[in-house]
C-alpha positions as CSV (number, residue, x, y, z in Angstrom):
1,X,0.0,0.0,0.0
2,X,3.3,2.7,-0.7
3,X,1.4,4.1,-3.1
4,X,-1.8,4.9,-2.0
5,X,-2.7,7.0,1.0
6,X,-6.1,6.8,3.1
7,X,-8.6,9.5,2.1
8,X,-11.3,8.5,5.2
9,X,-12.8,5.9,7.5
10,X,-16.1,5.1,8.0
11,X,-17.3,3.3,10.8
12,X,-20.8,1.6,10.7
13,X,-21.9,1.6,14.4
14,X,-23.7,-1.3,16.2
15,X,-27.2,-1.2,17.6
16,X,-27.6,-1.0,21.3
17,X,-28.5,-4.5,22.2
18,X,-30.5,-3.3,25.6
19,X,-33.5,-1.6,26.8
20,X,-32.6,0.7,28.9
21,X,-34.8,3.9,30.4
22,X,-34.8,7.0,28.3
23,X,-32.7,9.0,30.3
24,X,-29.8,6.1,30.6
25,X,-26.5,8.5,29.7
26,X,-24.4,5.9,27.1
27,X,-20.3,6.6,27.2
28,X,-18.8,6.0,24.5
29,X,-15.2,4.9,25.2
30,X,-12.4,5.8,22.4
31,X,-8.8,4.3,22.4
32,X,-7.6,7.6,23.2
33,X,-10.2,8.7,25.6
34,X,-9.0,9.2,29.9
35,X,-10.1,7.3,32.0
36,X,-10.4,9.8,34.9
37,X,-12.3,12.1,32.6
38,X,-14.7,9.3,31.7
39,X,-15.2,8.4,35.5
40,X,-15.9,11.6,36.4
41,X,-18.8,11.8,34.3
42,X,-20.2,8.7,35.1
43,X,-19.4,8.9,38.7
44,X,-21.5,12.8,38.4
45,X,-24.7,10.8,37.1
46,X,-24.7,7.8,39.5
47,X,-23.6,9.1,42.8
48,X,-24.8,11.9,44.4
49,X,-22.1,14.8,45.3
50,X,-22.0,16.3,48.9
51,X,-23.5,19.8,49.3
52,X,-20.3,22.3,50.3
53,X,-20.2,24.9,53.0
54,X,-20.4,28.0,52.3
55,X,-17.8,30.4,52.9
56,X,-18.8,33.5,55.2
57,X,-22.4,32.2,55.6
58,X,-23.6,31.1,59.1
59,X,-22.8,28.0,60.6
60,X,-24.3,24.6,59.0
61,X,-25.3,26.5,56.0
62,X,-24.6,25.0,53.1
63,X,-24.3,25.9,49.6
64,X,-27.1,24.8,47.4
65,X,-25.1,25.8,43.8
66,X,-26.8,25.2,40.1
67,X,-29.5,22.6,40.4
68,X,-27.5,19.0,39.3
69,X,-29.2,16.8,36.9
70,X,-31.0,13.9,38.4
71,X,-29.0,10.9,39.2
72,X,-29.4,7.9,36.8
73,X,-30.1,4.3,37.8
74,X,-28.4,2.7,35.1
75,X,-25.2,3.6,32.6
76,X,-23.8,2.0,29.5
77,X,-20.4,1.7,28.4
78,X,-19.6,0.7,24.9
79,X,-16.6,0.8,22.9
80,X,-15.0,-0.4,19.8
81,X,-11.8,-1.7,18.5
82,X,-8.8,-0.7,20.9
83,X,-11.1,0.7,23.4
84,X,-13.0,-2.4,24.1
85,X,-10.1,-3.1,27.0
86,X,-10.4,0.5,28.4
87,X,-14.0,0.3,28.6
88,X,-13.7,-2.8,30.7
89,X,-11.1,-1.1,32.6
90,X,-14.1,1.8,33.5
91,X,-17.0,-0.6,34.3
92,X,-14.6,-2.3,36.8
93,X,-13.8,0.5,38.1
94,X,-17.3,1.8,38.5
95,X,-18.4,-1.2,40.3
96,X,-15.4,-0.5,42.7
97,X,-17.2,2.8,43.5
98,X,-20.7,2.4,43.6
99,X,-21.6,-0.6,45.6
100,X,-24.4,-2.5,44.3
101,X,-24.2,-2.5,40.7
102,X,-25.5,-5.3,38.8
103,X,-23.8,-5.7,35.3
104,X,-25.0,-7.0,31.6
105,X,-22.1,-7.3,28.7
106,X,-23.1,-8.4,25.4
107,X,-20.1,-8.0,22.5
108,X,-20.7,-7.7,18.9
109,X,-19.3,-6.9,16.0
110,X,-19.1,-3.3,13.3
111,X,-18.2,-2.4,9.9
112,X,-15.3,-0.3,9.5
113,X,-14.7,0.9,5.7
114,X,-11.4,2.1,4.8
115,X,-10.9,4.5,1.8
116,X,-7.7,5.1,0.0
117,X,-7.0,6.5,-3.3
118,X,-3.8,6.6,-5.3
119,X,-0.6,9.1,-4.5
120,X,-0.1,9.2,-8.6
121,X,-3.3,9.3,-10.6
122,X,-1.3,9.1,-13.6
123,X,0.4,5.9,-12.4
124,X,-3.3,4.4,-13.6
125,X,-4.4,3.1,-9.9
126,X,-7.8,2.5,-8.9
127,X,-9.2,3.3,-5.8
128,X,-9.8,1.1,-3.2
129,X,-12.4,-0.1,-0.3
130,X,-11.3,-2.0,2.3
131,X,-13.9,-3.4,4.9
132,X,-13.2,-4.7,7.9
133,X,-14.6,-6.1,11.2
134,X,-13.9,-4.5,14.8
135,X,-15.1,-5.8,18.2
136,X,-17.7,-4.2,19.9
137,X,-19.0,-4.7,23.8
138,X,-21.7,-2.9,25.4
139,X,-21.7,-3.1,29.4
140,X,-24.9,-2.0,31.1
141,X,-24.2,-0.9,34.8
142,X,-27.7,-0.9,36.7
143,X,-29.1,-0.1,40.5
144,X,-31.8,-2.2,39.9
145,X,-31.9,-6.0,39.0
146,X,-31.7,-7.3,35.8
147,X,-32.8,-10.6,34.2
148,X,-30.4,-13.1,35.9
149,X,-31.3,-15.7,32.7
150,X,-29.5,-13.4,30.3
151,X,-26.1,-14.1,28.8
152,X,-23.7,-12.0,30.0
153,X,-25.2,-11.3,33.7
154,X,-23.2,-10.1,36.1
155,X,-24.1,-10.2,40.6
156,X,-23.2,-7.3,42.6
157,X,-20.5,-9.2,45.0
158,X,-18.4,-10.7,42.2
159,X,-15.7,-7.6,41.9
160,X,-15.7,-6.9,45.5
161,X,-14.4,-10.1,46.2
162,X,-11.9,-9.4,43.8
163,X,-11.1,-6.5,44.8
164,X,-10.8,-7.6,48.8
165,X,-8.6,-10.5,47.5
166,X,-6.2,-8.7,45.6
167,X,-6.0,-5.5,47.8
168,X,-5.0,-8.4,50.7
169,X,-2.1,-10.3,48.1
170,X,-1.0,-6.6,48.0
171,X,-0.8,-5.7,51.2
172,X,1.0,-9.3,52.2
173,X,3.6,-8.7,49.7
174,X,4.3,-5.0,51.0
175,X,4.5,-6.2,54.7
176,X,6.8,-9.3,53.6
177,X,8.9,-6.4,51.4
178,X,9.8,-4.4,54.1
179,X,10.1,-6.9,57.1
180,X,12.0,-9.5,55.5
181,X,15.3,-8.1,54.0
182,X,17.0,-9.4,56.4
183,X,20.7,-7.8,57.4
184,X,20.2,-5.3,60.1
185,X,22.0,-5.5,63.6
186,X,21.0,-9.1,64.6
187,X,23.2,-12.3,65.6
188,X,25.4,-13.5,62.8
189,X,24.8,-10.6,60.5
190,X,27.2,-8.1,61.5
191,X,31.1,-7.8,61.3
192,X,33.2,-9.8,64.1
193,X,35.3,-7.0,65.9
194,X,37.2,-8.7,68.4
195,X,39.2,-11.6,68.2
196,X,38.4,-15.2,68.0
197,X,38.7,-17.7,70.4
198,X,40.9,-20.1,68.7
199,X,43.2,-17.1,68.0
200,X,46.8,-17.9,69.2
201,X,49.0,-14.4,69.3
202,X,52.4,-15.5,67.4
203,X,55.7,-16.2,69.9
């Protein structure tokens, strides 16, 4: 392909294989999208944000601000290609923060079309079309309870268990890091100063 150079890409998007309510926000996760940015919005439309004091108002009063949009009770995830991982990576996350969640993944698959078009028109190349599949994965995050019969279900429980196990490997191999190294000022470990007892002072 030296002598051709892509014109565009067009990407034939997959259907949302839920039902979720009307006002369910959908994220749409891109390879180079950040994670903390994508958190943060999810995080502002399933979990309530405490009220701040005010400043040089009396005490216990709080600020009210700009009226927040109402909190969701479900959130989808979906992402294509090389942010299929990193969408993943969010959901996880999610269910880390906001106890509870029950979870639905179905993947899929969509259309990308590739366009490219000769460097030298004179050379007498044609253009081409090249169509390709990506992988696709929709996660639906809920409050509520889904169907537990559907493929892809997911119980609240499951990724704090993960969680507690690995946070508890962690913490064992921290403690084991900095008690074990050994050396120190203990018995056998240091240098012998004085002189042994089998020492016999030349004649």
């Amino acid at each position: 392909m030296e002598n051709y150079s892509k014109v565009r890409s067009v990407e034939h998007p997959s259907v949302c294989p839920f039902n979720p309510a009307a006002d369910t926000p959908e994220v749409r996760v891109k390879d180079g999208s950040k994670i903390r940015n994508l958190l943060r919005y999810a995080l502002s439309r399933m979990e309530a944000k405490p009220r701040a004091e005010k400043g040089g108002g009396a005490e216990g009063e709080v600020d009210e601000g700009p009226p927040a949009r109402p909190l969701c009770r479900q959130l989808v995830f979906t992402a294509s290609g090389k942010g299929v991982s990193k969408a993943i990576t969010c959901a996880e996350l999610m269910k880390r923060r906001v106890r509870g969640l029950h979870q639905l993944t179905s993947l899929a698959s969509a259309m990308l079309t590739d366009v490219w078009e000769p460097l030298e028109v004179a050379v007498g190349l044609d253009s081409l079309t090249v169509s390709r599949k990506l992988p696709v994965i929709w996660i639906l995050l809920s409050k509520d309870p889904l169907d537990q019969s559907l493929p892809g279900y997911q119980a609240p429980g499951r990724c704090d268990n993960l969680w507690t196990l690995y946070e508890k490997e962690e913490g064992g191999a921290h403690k084991r890091k900095r008690g074990g190294g050994g050396g120190g000022r203990g018995r056998g470990g240091g240098r012998h100063t004085g002189r042994s007892r089998d020492f016999k002072a030349p004649s």
